[in-house]
VMD Tcl script that draws the C-alpha trace (Angstrom):
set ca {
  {-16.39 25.29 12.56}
  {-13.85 22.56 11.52}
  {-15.16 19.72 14.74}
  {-18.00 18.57 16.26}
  {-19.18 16.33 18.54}
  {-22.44 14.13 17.39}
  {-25.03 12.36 20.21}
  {-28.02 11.49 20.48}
  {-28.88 13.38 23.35}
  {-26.60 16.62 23.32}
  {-27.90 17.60 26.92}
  {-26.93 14.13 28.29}
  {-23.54 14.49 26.82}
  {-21.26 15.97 30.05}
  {-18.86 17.31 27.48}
  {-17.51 20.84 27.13}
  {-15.15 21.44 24.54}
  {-14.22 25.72 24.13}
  {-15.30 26.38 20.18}
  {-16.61 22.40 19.42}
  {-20.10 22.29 18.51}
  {-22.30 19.08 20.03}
  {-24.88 18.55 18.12}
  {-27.80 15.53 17.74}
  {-27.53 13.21 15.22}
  {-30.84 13.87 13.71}
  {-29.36 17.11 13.00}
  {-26.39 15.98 11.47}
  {-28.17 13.54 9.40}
  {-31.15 15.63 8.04}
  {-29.94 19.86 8.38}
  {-28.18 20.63 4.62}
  {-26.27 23.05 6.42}
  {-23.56 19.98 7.32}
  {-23.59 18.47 4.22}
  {-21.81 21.37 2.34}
  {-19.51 21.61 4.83}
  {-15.67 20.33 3.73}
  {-12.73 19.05 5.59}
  {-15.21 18.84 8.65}
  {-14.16 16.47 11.64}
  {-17.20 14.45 13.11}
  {-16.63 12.40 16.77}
  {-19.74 9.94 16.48}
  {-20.74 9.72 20.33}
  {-23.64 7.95 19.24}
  {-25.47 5.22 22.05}
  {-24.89 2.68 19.72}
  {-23.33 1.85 16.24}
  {-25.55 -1.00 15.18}
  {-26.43 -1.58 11.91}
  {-28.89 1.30 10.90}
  {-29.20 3.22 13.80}
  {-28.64 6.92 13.73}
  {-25.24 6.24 14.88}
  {-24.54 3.73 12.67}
  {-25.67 5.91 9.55}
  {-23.83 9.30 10.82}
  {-20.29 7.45 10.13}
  {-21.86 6.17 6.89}
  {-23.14 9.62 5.71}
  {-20.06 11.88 7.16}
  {-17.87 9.38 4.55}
  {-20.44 10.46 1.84}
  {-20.04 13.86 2.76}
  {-16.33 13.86 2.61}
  {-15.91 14.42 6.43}
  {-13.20 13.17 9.07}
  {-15.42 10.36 10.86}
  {-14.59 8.79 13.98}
  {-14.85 6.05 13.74}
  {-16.10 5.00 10.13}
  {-18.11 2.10 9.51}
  {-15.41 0.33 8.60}
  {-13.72 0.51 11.55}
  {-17.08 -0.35 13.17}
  {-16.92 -3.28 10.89}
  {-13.07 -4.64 11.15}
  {-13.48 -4.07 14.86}
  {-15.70 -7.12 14.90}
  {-13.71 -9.25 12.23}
  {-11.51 -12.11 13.90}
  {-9.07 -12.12 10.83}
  {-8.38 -8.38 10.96}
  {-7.65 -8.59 14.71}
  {-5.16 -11.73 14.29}
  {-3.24 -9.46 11.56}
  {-3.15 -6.43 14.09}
  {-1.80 -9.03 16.55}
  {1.02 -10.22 14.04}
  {2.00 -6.58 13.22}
  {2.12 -5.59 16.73}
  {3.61 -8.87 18.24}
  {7.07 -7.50 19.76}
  {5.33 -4.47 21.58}
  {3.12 -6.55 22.65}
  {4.99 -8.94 24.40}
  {7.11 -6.18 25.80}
  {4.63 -4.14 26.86}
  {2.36 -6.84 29.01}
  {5.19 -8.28 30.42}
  {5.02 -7.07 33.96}
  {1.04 -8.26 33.89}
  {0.64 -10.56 36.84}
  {-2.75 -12.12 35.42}
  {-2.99 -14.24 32.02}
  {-5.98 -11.52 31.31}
  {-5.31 -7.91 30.92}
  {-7.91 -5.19 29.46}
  {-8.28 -1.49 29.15}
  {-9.77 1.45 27.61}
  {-8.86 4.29 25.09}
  {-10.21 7.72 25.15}
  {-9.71 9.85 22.52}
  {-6.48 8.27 22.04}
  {-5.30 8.04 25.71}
  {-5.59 5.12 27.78}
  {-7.28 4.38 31.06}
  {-7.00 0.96 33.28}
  {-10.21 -0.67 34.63}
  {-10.65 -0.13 38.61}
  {-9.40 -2.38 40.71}
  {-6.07 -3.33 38.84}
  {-2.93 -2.13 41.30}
  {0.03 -0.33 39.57}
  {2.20 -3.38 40.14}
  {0.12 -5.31 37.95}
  {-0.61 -3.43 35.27}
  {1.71 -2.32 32.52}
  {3.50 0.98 32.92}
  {1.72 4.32 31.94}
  {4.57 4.61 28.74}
  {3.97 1.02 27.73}
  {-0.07 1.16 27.77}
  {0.99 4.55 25.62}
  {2.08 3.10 23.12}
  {-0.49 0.03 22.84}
  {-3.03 2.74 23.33}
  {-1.31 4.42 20.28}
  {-1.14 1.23 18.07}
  {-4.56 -0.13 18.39}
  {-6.09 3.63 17.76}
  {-4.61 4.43 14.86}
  {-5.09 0.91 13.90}
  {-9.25 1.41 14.66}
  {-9.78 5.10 14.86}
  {-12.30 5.72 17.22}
  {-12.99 7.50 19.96}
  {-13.88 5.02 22.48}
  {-12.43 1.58 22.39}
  {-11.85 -1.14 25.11}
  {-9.07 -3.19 24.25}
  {-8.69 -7.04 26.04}
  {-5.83 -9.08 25.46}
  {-4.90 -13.21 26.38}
  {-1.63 -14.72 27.49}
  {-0.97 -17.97 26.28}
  {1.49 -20.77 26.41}
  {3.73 -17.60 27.50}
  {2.64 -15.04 24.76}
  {-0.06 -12.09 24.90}
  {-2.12 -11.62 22.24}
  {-4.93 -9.67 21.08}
  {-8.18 -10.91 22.39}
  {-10.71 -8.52 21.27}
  {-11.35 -5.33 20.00}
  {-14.20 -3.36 20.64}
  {-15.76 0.22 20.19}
  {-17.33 1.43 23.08}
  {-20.59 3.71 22.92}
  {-20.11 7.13 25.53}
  {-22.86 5.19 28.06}
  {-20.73 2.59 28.35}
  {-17.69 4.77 29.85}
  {-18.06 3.86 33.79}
  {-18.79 6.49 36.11}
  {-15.33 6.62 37.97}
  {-13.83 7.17 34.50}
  {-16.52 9.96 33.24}
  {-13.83 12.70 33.87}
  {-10.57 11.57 32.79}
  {-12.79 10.51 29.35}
  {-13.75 14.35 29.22}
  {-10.28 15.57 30.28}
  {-9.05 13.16 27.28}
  {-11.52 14.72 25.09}
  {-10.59 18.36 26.02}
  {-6.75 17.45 25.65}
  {-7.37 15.79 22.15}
  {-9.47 18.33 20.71}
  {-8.66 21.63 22.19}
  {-5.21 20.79 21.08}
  {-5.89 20.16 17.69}
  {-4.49 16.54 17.89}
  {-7.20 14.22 16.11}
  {-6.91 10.81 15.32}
  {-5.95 11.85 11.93}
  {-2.91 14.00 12.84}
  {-1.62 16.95 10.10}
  {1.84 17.97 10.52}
  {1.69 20.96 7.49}
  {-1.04 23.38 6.13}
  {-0.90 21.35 2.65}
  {-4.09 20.04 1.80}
  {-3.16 16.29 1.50}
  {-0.63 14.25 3.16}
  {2.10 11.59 0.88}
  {3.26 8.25 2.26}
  {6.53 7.13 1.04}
  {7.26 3.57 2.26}
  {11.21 2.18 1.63}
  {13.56 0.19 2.93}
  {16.63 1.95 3.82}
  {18.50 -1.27 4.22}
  {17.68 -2.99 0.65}
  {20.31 -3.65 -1.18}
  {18.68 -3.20 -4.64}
  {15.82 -0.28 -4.11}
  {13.43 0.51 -6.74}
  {14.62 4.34 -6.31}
  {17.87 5.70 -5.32}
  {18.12 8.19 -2.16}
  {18.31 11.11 -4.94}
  {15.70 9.65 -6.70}
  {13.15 9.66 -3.45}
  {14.44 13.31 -2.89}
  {13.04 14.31 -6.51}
  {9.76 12.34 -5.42}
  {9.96 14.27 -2.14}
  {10.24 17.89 -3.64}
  {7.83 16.78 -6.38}
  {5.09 15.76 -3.74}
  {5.72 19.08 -1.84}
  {6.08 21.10 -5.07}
  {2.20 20.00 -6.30}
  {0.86 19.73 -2.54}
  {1.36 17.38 -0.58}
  {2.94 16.83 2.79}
  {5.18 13.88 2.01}
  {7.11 12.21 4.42}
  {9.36 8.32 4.46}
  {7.58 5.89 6.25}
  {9.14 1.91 6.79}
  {7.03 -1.05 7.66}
  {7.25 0.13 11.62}
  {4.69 2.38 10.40}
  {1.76 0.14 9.49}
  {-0.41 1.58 12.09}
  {-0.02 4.96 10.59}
  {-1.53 4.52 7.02}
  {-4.82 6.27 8.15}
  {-2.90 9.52 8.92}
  {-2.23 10.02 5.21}
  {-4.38 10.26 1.89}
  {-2.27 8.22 -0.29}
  {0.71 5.77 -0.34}
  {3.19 5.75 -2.61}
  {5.68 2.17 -2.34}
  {9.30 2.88 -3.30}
  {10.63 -0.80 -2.07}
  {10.67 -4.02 -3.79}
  {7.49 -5.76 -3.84}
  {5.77 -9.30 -3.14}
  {2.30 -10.57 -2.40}
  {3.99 -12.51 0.89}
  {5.49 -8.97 1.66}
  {4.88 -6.24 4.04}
  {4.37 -4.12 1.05}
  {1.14 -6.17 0.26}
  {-0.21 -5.46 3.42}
  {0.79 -1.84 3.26}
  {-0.96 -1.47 0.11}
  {-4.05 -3.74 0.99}
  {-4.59 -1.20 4.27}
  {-4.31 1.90 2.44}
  {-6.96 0.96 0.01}
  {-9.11 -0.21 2.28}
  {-8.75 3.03 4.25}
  {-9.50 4.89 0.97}
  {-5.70 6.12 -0.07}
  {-5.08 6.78 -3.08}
  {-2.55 3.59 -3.56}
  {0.63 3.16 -6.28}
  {1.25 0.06 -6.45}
  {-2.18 -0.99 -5.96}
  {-2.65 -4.55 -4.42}
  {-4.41 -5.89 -7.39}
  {-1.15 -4.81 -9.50}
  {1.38 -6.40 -6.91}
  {-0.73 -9.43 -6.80}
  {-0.72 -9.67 -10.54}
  {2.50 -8.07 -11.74}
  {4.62 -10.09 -9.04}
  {3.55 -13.90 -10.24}
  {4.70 -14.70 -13.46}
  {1.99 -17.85 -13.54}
  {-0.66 -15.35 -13.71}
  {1.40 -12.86 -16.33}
  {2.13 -15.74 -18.30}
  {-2.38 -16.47 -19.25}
  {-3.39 -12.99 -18.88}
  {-1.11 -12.60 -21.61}
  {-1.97 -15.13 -23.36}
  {-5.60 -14.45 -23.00}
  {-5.61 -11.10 -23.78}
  {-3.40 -12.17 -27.24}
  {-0.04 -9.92 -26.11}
  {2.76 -11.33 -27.74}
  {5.17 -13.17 -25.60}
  {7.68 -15.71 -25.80}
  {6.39 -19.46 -26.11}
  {5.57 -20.08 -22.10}
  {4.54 -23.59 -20.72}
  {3.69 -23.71 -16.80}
  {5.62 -26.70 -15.50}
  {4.01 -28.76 -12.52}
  {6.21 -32.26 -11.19}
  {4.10 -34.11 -13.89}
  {4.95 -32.28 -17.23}
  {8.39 -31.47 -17.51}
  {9.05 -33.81 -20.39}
  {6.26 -31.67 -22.27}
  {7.84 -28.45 -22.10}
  {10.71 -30.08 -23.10}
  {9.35 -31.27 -25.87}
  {7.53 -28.09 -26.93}
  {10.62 -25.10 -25.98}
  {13.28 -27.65 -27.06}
  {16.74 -25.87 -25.67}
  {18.09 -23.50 -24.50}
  {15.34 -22.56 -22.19}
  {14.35 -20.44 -19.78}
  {12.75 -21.40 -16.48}
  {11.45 -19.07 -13.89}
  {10.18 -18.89 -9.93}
  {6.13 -17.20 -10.04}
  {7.72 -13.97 -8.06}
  {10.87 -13.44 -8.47}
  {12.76 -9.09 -8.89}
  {15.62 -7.44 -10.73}
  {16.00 -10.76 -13.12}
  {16.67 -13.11 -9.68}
  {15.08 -16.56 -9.74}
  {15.42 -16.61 -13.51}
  {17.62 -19.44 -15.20}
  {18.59 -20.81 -17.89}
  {19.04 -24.81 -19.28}
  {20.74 -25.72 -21.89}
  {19.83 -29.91 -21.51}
  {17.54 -32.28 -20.40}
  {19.65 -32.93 -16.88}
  {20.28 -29.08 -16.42}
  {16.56 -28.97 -16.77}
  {15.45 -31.35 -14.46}
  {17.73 -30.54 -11.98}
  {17.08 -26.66 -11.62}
  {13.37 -27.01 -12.37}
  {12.98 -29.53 -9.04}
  {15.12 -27.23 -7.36}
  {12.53 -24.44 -8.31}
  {9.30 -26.39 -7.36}
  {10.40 -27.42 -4.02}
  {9.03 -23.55 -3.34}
  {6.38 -23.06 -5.58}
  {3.69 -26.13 -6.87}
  {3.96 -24.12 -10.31}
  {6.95 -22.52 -12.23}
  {7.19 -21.19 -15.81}
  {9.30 -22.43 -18.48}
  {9.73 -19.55 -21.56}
  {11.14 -19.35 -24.75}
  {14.63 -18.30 -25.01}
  {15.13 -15.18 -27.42}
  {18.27 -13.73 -27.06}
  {18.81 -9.77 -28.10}
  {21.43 -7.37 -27.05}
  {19.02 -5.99 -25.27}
  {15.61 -5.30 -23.61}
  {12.98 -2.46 -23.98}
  {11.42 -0.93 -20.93}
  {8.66 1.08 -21.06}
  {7.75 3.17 -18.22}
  {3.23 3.22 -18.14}
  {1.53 5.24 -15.67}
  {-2.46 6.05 -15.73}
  {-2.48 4.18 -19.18}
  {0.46 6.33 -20.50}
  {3.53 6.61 -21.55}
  {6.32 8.33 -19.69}
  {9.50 7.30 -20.58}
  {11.82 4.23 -22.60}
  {14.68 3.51 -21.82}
  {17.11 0.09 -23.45}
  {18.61 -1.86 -20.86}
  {21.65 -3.93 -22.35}
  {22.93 -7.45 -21.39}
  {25.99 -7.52 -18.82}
  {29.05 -8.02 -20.10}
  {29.19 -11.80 -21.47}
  {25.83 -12.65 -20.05}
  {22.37 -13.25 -21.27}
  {20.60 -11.56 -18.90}
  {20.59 -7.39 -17.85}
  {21.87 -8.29 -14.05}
  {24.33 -10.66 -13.58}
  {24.19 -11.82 -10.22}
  {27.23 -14.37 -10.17}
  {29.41 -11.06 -11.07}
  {30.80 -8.61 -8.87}
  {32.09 -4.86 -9.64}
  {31.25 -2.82 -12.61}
  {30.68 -6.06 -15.09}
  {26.95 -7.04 -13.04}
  {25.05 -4.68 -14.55}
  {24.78 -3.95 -18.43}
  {24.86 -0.47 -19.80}
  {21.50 1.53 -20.49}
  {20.15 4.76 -22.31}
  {17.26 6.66 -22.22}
  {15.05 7.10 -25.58}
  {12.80 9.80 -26.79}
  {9.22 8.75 -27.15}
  {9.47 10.07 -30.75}
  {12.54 7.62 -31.51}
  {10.62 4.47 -30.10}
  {9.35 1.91 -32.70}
  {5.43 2.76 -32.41}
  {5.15 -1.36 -32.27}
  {6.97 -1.24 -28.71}
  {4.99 1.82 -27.56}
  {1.17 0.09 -28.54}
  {2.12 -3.51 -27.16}
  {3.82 -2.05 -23.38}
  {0.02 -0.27 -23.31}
  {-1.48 -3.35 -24.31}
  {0.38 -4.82 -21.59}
  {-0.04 -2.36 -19.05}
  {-3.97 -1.90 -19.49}
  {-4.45 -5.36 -19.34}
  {-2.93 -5.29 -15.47}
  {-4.48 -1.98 -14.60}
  {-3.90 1.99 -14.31}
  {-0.91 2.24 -11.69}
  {2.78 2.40 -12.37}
  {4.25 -0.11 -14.57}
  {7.49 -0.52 -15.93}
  {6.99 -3.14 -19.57}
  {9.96 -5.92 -20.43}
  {10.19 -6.22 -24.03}
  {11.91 -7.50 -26.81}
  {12.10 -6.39 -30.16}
  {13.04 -9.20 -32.98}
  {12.94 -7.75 -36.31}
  {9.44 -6.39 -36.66}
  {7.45 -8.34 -33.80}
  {7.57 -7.55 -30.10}
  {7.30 -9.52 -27.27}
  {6.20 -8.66 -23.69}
  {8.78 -10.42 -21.45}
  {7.65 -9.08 -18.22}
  {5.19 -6.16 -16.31}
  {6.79 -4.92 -13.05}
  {4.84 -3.46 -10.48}
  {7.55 -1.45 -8.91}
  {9.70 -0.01 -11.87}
  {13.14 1.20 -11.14}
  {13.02 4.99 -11.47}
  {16.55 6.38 -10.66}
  {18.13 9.42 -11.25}
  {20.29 9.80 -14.79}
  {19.04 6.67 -15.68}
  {15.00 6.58 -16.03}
  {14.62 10.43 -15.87}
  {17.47 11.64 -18.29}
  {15.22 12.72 -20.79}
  {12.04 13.90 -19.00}
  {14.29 15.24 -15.53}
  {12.15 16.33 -12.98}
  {8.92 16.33 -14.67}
  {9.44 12.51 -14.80}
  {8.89 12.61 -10.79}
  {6.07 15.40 -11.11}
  {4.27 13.36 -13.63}
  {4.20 10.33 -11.00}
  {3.30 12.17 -8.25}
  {0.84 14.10 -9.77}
  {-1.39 11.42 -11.06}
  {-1.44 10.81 -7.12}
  {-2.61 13.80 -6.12}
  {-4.91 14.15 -9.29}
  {-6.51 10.75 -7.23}
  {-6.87 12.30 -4.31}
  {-8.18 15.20 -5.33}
  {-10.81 13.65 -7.68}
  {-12.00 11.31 -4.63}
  {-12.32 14.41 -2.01}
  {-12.93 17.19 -4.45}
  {-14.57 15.23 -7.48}
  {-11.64 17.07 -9.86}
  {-11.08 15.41 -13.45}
  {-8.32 13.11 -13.50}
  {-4.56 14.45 -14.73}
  {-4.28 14.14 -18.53}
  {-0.75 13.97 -20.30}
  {0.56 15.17 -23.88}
  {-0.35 12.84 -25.95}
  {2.24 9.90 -27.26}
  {3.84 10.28 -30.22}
  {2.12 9.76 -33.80}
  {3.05 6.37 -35.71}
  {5.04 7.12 -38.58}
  {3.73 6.38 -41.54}
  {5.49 3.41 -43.56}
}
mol new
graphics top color blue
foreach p $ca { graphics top sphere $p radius 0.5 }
foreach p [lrange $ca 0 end-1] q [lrange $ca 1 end] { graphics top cylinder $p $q radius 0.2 }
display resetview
């Protein structure tokens, strides 16, 4: 038994599914035989999903239990929220427009069963949407709010449709001219193994891998999301690329793994904001973008936490002659969120100052102004789960201050690099990137330091460290990519299975002086 149906009135319930068990709720809730039950589906058919009624607490307990619930109480609960629904509407705008174009009425509603859609009596074919279009809607807003029964009602105005309401309809609610396509829909969705939480393998757990094909400076080469790839596959899971077209999806999978540059004002926020909410295991985090990406924020947890740094002063319209006065010159001034060493300058006088720090705060009320330390080049310390997986040195371009040069074109932009042993890292570098790292959280972090003479400074704490192949992984190879992905799955695992969480070899000793 791997699905069943839950009502409160089985005998009421005018659905026959071959080998799916419908069974009452008090049954559900109170007979231990469910409980110990894994990997079980549960369609909640329930008369109502108010706030504890037996409905309402078999999606609660089926989460507790570890089962498949449609839909869960949070879906019961985001189905109601206005702010949620307004997001959906921004993520889905284009099909949306496309979709209700033909609608001859400024009001347009239908219903989903079990994934399929069904129009309300008494709207012709002419006016409603065709039956590929409401498809596709259909598909959207369910895997958007997974549930079995949902009524979907949508608005044009000033010439564009949006999302009105969302709602979650109770089986008593179905009208009676719709009863049997509902229980065809059923039959169809069920009897053909195709749940609202679709499996494409027999591995236990599936692997989103969001990138950007078209970004011109990825986190992770195409080789280097292959390794990922076999890694994932290799330990479990069923990995496959998604983009941002495939928002909707992020409740098919068990965890999300982000491979594309990322930003709080990003589709990658809201990717990783969704999966977390839906209970994905989730590198990077939310909490890590939102901290990693804003150098504002770096710049006093830092400081609070008592990480060395360079000298940082956070520069408003009103106190650029005190930052002045305290970093003297040259300096270095830089935007809250920018990547790859972009939005990052440098000023060498008081005009060059004022000029490129106006420039800077006519798109952000707050910028940072830092210490210039020059060295021939910078540390970076890969950190995952509060450990240390590689070091590599990343070396200034070619007569530049910085490891991109972004005025430069051809082999001159970037500076040369190599990969270090753990063993052959000064133990100072190793215990302040940790320091660094715990301080933002547990995910993936790559650590910005500098080294000058026996004190190290934490320049920066990226969110989405580069990890490309014969560059990151030259000393580790492919275990660099298992030892990522496997403190995924070790995640996942632990949540559904309640397994101990992946341990590494330990770092290196210090040395004694």
């Amino acid at each position: 038994m791997r699905t069943i149906i839950v009502s409160n009135n089985p005998t009421s319930l005018p659905l026959s599914v071959p080998g799916i068990k419908v069974v009452s709720a008090k049954e559900y809730l109170t007979s231990s035989s469910y409980s110990s039950i894994r990997g079980l589906t549960v369609f909640n058919l329930c008369k109502s999903y108010s706030h504890r009624t037996d409905g309402y607490y078999v999606s609660l307990i089926a989460v507790a239990r570890g089962h498949h619930i449609f839909p869960r109480v949070k879906t019961i609960q985001e189905s109601k929220s206005r702010p949620v629904v307004k997001i959906f509407t921004d993520n889905m705008y284009a099909l949306l427009q496309k979709s209700l174009k033909q609608c001859a009425h400024d009001r347009f509603s239908f219903d989903i069963y079990f994934g399929r859609p069904a129009v309300s009596a008494g709207i012709s074919e002419t006016e409603a949407p065709s039956a590929a279009d409401l498809c596709d809607l259909a598909r959207k807003i369910s895997c958007q709010f997974p549930a079995p029964l949902i009524r979907a009602g949508f608005v044009r105005k000033k010439g564009e449709w949006l999302v009105h309401c969302i709602r979650l309809l109770t089986y008593n609610e179905i009208p009676e001219s719709q009863i049997p396509f509902a229980v065809n829909a059923a039959r169809l969705n069920i009897s053909g193994g195709l749940t609202l939480r679709r499996r494409t393998s027999q591995s236990l757990y599936r692997l989103a891998i969001l990138v950007d094909k078209n970004e011109e400076v990825p986190p992770s080469d195409k080789k280097a999301i292959s390794k990922f790839m076999r890694a994932a596959e290799k330990v479990g899971f069923n990995a496959e690329l998604i983009t941002r077209e495939d928002y909707d999806r992020i409740p098919e999978f068990d965890a999300l793994f982000i491979r594309e540059t990322t930003n709080v004002n990003h589709h990658t926020f809201r990717f990783a904001s969704r999966a977390e909410a839906e209970g994905l295991a989730v590198i990077d985090d939310p909490l890590s973008i939102l901290r990693c990406t804003n150098k504002v924020y770096l710049a006093e947890l830092l400081r609070r936490h008592r990480i060395p740094a360079p000298q940082s002063v956070i520069i408003s319209h009103g106190n650029m002659d005190n930052a002045i006065k305290v970093l003297g010159y040259p300096t270095i001034l830089k935007e809250p969120d920018g990547a790859f060493s972009q939005g990052v300058l440098k000023v060498v006088n008081r005009e060059d100052f004022i000029r490129k720090a106006e420039k800077l705060l006519e798109h952000s009320d707050l910028i940072i102004a830092q210490e210039f330390m020059p060295t021939s080049y910078d540390w970076r310390i890969g950190v995952i789960d509060n450990r240390v997986v590689y070091a590599c040195r990343y070396y200034m371009a070619k007569s530049h201050w910085q490891i991109v040069n972004w005025k430069c074109k051809g082999k001159g932009r970037v500076g040369k690099w190599d990969c270090v042993p753990l063993s052959e890292v000064p133990p100072v570098v190793l215990r302040t990137a940790l320091r660094a790292a715990n301080a933002i959280g547990s995910s993936l972090y790559g650590v910005d330091l500098k080294l000058v003479g026996d004190r190290c400074y934490v320049i920066e704490v990226n969110d989405n460290p580069s990890i490309e192949t014969g560059v990151e992984d030259i000393i580790l190879g492919d275990e660099l990519y298992s030892r990522i992905i496997g403190v995924l799955y070790e995640r996942v695992r632990s949540r559904r299975e309640g397994k101990l969480r992946l341990t590494f070899p330990e770092m290196p000793k210090r040395k004694s002086s």
